[in-house]
Structures are given as structure tokens and as C-alpha cells.
N, C-alpha and C positions, 0 to 999 in steps of 0.2 A: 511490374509490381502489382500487386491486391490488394482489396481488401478484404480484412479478415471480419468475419461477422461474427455472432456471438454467440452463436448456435456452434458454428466452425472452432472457436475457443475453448468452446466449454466441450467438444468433443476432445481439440488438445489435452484440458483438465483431466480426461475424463481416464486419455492413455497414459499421461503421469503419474494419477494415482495408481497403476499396477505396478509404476517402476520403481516408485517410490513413494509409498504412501505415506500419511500425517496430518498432524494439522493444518498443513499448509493450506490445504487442499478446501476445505471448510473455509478458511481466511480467503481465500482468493475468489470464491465464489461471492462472500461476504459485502469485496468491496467493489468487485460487478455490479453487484446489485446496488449498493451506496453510490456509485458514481454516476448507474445508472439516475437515479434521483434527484441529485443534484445538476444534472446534465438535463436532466426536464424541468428544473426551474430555470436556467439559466438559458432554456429555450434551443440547445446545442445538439446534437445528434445520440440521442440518448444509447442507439443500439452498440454506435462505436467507444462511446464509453463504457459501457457495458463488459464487450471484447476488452476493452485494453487492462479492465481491472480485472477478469476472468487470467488474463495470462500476462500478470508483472510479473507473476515470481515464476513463470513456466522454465527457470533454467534450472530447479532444485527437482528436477526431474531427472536430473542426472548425478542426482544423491548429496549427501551432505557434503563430502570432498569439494563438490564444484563452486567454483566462485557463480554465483546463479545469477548476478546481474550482467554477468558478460556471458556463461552458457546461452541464458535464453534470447542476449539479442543476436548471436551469429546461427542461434537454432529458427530464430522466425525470417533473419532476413535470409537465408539457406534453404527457406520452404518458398522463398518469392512475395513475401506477404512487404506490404508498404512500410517503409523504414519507421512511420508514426508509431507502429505497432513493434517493432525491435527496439525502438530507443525508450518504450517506456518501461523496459526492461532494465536498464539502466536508470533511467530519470528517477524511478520510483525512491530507491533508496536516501538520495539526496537531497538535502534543501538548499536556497541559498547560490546558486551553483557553485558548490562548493562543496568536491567531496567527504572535508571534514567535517561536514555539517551532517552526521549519521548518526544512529545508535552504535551500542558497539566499542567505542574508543575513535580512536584514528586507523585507517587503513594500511594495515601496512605494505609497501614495496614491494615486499618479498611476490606476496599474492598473485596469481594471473591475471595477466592485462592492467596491472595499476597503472601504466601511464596512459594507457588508451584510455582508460576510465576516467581518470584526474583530467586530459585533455578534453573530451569529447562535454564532463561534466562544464567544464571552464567556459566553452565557448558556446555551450547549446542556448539555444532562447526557449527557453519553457515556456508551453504554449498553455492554455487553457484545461486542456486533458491531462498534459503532466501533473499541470497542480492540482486537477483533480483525486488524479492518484495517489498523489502523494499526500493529502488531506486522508481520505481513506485511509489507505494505508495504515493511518496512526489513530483509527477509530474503530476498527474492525479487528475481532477474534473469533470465536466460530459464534459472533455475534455481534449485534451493534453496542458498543459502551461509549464512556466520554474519552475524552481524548487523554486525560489526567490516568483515568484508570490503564487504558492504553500501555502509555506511556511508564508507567510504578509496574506493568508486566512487563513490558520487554526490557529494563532497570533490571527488573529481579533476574530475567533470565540472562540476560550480557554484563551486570555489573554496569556500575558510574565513574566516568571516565572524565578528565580533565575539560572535553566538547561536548560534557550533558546536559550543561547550563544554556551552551551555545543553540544547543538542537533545539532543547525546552522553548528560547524565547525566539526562535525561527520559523518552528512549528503552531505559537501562539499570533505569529504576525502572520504566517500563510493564512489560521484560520478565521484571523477576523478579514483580510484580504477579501474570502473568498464572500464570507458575509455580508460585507460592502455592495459586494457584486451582485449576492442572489437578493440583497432589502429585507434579510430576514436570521435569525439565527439559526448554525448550524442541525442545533438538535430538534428544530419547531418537524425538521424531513424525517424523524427518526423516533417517533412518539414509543418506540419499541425501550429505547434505552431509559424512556420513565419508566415504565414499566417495569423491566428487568429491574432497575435501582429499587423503585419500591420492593418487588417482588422479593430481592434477596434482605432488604430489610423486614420484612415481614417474618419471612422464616428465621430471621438472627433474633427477632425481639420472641417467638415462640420457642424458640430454643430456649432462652436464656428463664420466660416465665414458666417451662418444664424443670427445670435444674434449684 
């Protein structure tokens, strides 16, 4: 096994977006960089958090059809790279350990690999970099925003599902968690998302004093 470093990642990123390009691609850089942050307040290895947020979603590399949280963990652990780095390909998705705990709805059966995923979800110990990720994750678009705004996008884009109450107050206890941890609130690492808030206020209140 390797380690995968984050230069090495982001060359991964770099061949995914020819195979399939998107937003993704933008997002995943995104929360590299955010985890990276967070991982240097928290004193941790910043460059491997870096890697692991550059290539959570590296299985949507094999297009939309693919279930991309099990593509990308048989495509890193099949390059030799340390299972840390395949299983946050998975971890990412979930909270809780608990696969119903997603965007989305509930997962269904049919899908590839749901029981390896429901298993692997159930018994894994999420370590510090997963719930990195998985903070990210839910704060990152091809920018940094709040987690609410996050959140009211990926809603719009997947619909509100019976477990979006469940996710909402799973993802509110990961982030004050991680809070806890760093003695500081999440958005003090992210002076960017005041900004961008004011910023798009600004142009909503010149619009509105044009009309």
C-alpha cells in the first residue's frame, strides 16, 4: 500500500475531468482545499487531507451510471494506494454510520454494491479525516458557502426525502463536533463565505434599487 499525496490526486482529478467532466470537478478541488484548513488547525497532516478531499468523488469518473462511492474505492485500492484513501470514497457520502443517513432519499438495494456499502458503512470507525470530509463535503460548491445554503442545493437538486430531517440534524451535530475540536467556529477558516454572502447581497440590493 501508498501513500497518495496531493499533487498525485489532483493529477487523478486532473485525468477524470477528460472522462467526464462537471462540476464535480470544481467541488472536489473545493474541499481539498477546505479540509486542507481545517486539518492545519487541528494540527493533523494537512497534505493527506488535502488528497483525500481532492479524490472523494474520483468514482464519477466513470460517469453518471456509476455508483461512484464504490467506483472510486475499488479504482484507488486497484491503483495500490492505502485503503485510508479508498474508503473515503465511501465514508464521504454518509453520516452517522449509517447509510441512511445521505442526501438523496434512502439507497436503494437494487444499486451496485449496497450491501458492501451498508456493511462496510455499519462497522467502519470514522476517523478524523473521514469527518473531515464529510464536513466539507456539505460546505463546498465550486465555492465555499454555509452549510444551510449547501444543503437548500443539493434539496433542490435531489428533492426531500423522508431521512432529510435525519441528515439535516447529523450534519448540524458533525459540525459543531468538529468545532469542539478546532476552539473555534467553522466559518472564522473561511472568511471567503462572508464575503461571497455579502458580495451576492450587494448585487441583489443594486438590482432591486435599478428596477
Amino acid at each position: 500500500m501508498k501513500k497518495l499525496t496531493s499533487d498525485e490526486a489532483l493529477e487523478l482529478l486532473e485525468e477524470a475531468k477528460k472522462l467526464n467532466p462537471g462540476r464535480w470537478i470544481i467541488h472536489s478541488k473545493k474541499v481539498g482545499e477546505a479540509a486542507a484548513r481545517i486539518a492545519e488547525r487541528l494540527n493533523l497532516d494537512v497534505d493527506k487531507a488535502r488528497a483525500m478531499g481532492y479524490i472523494h468523488d474520483i468514482g464519477k469518473r466513470f460517469g453518471k451510471k456509476a455508483v461512484h462511492t464504490v467506483e472510486g474505492y475499488y479504482f484507488l485500492k486497484d491503483l495500490g494506494y492505502d485503503l485510508e484513501f479508498a474508503n473515503i470514497c465511501l465514508t464521504h457520502s454518509y453520516l452517522n454510520n449509517d447509510i441512511n443517513c445521505t442526501a438523496g432519499g434512502y439507497p436503494s438495494p437494487k444499486y451496485k454494491g449496497y450491501q458492501f456499502r451498508k456493511d462496510f458503512i455499519e462497522n467502519h470507525e470514522y476517523t478524523i479525516y473521514d469527518k473531515i470530509i464529510n464536513i466539507c463535503d456539505l460546505f463546498c460548491t465550486n465555492e465555499f458557502v454555509t452549510v444551510d445554503r449547501r444543503l437548500i442545493d443539493v434539496y433542490t437538486r435531489r428533492g426531500v426525502y423522508d431521512n432529510t430531517v435525519y441528515h439535516i440534524k447529523e450534519t448540524t451535530k458533525l459540525k459543531r463536533e468538529l468545532e469542539d475540536m478546532m476552539g473555534c467556529g467553522l466559518y472564522s477558516l473561511f472568511p471567503e463565505i462572508v464575503e461571497n454572502f455579502n458580495k451576492k447581497h450587494r448585487n441583489l440590493y443594486h438590482e432591486f434599487r435599478n428596477h
